[in-house]
C-alpha positions in Angstrom: 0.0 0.0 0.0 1.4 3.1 -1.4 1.5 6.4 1.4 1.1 9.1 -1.2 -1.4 8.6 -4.6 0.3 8.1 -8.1 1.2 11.7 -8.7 -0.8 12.7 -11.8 0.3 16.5 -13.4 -2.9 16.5 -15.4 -5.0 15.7 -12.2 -3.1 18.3 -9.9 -2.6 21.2 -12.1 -4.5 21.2 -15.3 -7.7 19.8 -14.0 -8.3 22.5 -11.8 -8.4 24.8 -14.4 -10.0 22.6 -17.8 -13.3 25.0 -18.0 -14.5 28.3 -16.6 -16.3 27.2 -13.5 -13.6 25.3 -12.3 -11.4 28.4 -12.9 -13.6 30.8 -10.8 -14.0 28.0 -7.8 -10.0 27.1 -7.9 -9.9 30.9 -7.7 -11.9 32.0 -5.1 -10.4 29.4 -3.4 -6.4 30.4 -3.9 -7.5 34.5 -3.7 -9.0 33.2 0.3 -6.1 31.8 1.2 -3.7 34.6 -0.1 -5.7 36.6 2.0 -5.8 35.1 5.2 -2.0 34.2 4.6 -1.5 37.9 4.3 -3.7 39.4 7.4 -2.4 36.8 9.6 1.5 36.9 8.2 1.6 40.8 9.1 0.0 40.9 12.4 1.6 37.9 13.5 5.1 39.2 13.3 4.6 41.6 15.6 3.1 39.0 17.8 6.4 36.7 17.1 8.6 39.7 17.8 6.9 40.6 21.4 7.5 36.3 22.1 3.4 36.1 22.2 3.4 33.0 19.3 1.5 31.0 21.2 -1.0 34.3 21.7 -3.0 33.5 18.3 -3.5 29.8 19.7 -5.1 31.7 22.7 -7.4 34.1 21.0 -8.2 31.4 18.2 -9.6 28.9 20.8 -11.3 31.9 23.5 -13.0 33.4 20.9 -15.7 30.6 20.5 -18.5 31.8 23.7 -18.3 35.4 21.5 -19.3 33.2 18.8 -22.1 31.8 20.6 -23.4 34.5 22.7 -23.6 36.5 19.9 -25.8 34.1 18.1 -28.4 33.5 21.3 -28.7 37.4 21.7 -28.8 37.9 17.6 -30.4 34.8 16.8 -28.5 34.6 13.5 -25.4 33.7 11.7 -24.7 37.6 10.7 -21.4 39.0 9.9 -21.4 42.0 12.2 -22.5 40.6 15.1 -20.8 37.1 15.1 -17.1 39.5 14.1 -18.4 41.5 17.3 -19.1 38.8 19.6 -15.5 36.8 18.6 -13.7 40.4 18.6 -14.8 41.1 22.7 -14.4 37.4 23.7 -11.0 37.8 22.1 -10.0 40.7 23.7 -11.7 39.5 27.1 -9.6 36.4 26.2 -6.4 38.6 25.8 -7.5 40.6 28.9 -7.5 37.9 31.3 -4.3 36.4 30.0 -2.2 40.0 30.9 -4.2 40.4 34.2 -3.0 36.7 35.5 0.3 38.0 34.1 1.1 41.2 36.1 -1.0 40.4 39.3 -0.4 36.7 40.0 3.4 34.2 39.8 1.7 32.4 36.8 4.3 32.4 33.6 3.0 33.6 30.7 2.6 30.8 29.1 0.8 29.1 31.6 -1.5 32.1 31.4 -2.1 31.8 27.9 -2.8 27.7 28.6 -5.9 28.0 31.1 -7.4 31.1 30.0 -7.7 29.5 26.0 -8.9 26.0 27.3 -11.1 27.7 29.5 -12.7 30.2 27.2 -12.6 27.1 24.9 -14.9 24.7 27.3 -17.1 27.0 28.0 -18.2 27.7 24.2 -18.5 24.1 23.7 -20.5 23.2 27.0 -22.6 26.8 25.6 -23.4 24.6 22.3 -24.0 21.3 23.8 -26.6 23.2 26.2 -28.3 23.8 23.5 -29.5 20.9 22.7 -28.4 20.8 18.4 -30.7 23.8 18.1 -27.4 25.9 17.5 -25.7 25.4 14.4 -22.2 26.0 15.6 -19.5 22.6 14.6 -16.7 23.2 17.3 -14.5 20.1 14.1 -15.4 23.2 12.2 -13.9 25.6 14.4 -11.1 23.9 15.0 -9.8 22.3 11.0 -12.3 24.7 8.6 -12.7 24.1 5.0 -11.5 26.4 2.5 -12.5 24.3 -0.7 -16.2 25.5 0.3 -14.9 29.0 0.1 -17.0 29.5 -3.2 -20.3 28.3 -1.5 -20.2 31.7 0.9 -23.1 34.0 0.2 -23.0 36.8 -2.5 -22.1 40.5 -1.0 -25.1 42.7 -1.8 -25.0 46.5 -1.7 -28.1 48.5 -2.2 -29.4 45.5 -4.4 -25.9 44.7 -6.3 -24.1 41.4 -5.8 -20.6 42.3 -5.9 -19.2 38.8 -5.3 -18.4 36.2 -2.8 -19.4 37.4 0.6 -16.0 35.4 2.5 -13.7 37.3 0.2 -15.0 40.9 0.9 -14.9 40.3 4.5 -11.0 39.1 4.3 -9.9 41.5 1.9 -11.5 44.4 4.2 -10.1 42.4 6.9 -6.6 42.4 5.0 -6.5 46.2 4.0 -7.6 47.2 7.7 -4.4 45.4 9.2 -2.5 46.6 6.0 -3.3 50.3 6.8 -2.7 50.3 10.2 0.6 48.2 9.9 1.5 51.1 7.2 0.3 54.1 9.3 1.6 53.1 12.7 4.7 50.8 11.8 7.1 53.3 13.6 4.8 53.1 17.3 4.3 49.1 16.5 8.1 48.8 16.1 9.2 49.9 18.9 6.9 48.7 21.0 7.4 45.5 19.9 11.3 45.5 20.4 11.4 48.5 23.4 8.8 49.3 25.4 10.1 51.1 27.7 11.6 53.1 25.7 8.2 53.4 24.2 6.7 54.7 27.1 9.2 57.1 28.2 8.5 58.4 25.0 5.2 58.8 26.5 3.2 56.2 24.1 0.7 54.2 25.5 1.5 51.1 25.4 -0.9 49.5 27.0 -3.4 50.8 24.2 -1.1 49.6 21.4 -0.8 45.9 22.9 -4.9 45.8 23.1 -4.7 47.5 19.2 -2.7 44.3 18.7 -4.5 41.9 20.2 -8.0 43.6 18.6 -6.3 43.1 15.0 -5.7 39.6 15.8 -8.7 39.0 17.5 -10.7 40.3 13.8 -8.0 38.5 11.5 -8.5 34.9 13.7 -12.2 35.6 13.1 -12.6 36.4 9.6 -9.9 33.5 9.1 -11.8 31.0 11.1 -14.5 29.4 8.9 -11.7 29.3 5.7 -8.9 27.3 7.6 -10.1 26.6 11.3 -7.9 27.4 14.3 -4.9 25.2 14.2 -4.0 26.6 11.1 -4.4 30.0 11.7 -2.0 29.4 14.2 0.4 28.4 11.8 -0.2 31.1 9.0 0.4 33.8 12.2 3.9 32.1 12.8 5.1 30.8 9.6 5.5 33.8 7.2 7.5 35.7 10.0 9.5 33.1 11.0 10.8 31.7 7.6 11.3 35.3 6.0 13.6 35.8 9.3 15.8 33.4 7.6 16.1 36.3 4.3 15.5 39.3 6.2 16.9 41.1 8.8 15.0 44.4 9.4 11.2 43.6 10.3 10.0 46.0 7.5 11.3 43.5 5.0 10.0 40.4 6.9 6.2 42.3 6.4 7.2 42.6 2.8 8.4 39.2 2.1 5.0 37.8 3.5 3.7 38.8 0.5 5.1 36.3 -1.7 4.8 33.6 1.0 1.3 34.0 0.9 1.1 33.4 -2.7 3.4 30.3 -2.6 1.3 28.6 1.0 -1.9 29.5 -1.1 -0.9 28.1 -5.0 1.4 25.3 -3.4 -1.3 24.4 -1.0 -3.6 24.6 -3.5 -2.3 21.7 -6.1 -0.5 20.2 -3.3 -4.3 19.1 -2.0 -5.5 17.8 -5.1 -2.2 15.5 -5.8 -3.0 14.3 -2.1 -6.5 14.7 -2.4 -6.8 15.9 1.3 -8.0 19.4 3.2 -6.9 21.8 1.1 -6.4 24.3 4.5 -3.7 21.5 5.4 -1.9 21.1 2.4 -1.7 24.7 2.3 0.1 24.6 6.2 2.4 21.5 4.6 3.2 23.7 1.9 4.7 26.6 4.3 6.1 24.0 6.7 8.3 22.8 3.1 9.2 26.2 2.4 10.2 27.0 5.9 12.2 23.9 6.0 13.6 25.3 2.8 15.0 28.6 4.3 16.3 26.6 7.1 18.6 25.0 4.8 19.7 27.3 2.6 18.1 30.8 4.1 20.9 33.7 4.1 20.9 34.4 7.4 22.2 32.1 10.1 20.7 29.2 7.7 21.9 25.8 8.6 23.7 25.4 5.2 25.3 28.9 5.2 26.2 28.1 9.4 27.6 24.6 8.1 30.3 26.3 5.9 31.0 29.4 8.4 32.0 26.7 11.0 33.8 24.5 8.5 35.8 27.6 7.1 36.8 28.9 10.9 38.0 25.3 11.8 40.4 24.7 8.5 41.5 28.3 9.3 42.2 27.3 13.2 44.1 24.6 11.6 
């Protein structure tokens, strides 16, 4: 029994694209997971840079009682309210986790640990109280689908569909943290690497960290349904950690998630129908095999390049 199907090019790459409906659904599909890979690429660096990886896990899992409260007191699936119910359980969520911080001895980490699993069992005992009369998969939650991507709802605007429904919200989603990453990049920089300093320059930087956390509260949202939690997780840590290998300066490493995104997306993309498996997964296997690829061969500090540094120094020791 063979691990991986007979690889077929005319299966994974042409197929995809033989006739004009398959075109629109293969796009809709690659343009959402650009787009996710591009909101979540630039607001997780900061949170890589301030050591808060594991802060997107957090917020991804504590966001699901906003989801749920917000459909008992709305008594619908709506955009605004669902993105408004997530947005203050992730910020509670956030809140909690800096308030265990600086008044208690629990680590940070630890923190981050019982306040997600907490906020997590509590929106799933919230969904099995009801009894299946709320419509709310926690499996879905957690892997998401983002071959069904082209099933979402049009967008209408004073009667005018203007397209898929999931792709507006991320690309508003997407130019919101792109503006304020371009607007405020100098106050998020140095906040990120010195916040004292920050604050002695009289920045608050108490309201920056909760700007942060409110950014990735809305990106983990409007993410969720198209690749679930886990692997929002690992589009957050991924593009900033593999263009580290590259880039030095963090205004590169926010460029260079550009083109990462488009590789996790297209890679992922045909990677899934070779495999024929999630297409959200294939599209995390696909940035775990470019990241292994700038740990080889990256240009700074990769292993290759660290390999013949150390090889070099011993023959000149010698």
């Amino acid at each position: 029994m063979n691990l991986f199907p007979e690889f077929s090019m005319e299966a994974s790459f042409i197929e995809p694209w033989s006739s004009a409906s398959q075109v629109r659904w293969s796009l809709e599909v690659i343009v959402m997971g650009t787009l996710v890979s591009w909101s979540c690429g630039l607001i997780g660096s900061f949170i890589v840079v301030r050591r808060m990886a594991l802060m997107g896990d957090a917020i991804s899992h504590g966001i699901l009682p906003g989801l749920v409260i917000a459909f008992l007191l709305g008594g619908s699936f709506s955009v605004a309210p669902m993105l408004l119910g997530a947005c203050i359980a992730g910020l509670a969520c956030s809140f909690c986790i800096e308030w265990l911080r600086h008044h208690t001895t629990i680590r940070q980490d630890a923190a981050m640990a019982l306040v997600f699993t907490s906020f997590f069992a509590l929106g799933v005992t919230l969904i099995n109280l009801q009894g299946g009369h709320l419509d709310i998969d926690a499996g879905c939650i957690l892997y998401g689908e983002i071959g069904l991507t082209p099933l979402a709802p049009e967008m209408q605007v004073l009667g005018l569909e203007l397209g898929n429904r999931a792709i507006w919200t991320m690309g508003v989603v997407t130019a919101i943290v792109s503006m304020v990453v371009i607007f405020f990049y100098k106050q998020l920089l140095l906040a990120s690497f010195d916040p004292t300093l920050a604050q002695s320059s009289g920045w608050p930087i108490r309201k920056i960290q909760m700007a942060i956390m409110l950014l990735l509260a809305l990106t983990t949202v409007a993410s969720l349904e198209a690749v679930g939690v886990i692997l929002v997780v690992a589009m957050l840590i991924f593009p900033c950690v593999t263009a580290s290998f590259f880039c030095v300066r963090l205004s590169s490493i926010l460029i260079f998630t550009f083109p990462l995104g488009l590789l996790y997306s297209i890679g992922g993309f045909h990677l899934a129908q070779w495999l024929d498996c999630s297409i959200a997964a294939a599209m995390a296997v696909a940035a775990t095999c470019v990241f292994i690829v700038a740990f080889l061969f990256g240009t700074q500090d990769g292993c290759l390049l660290r390999f013949l540094k150390n090889s070099r120094g011993s023959a000149s020791a010698q």
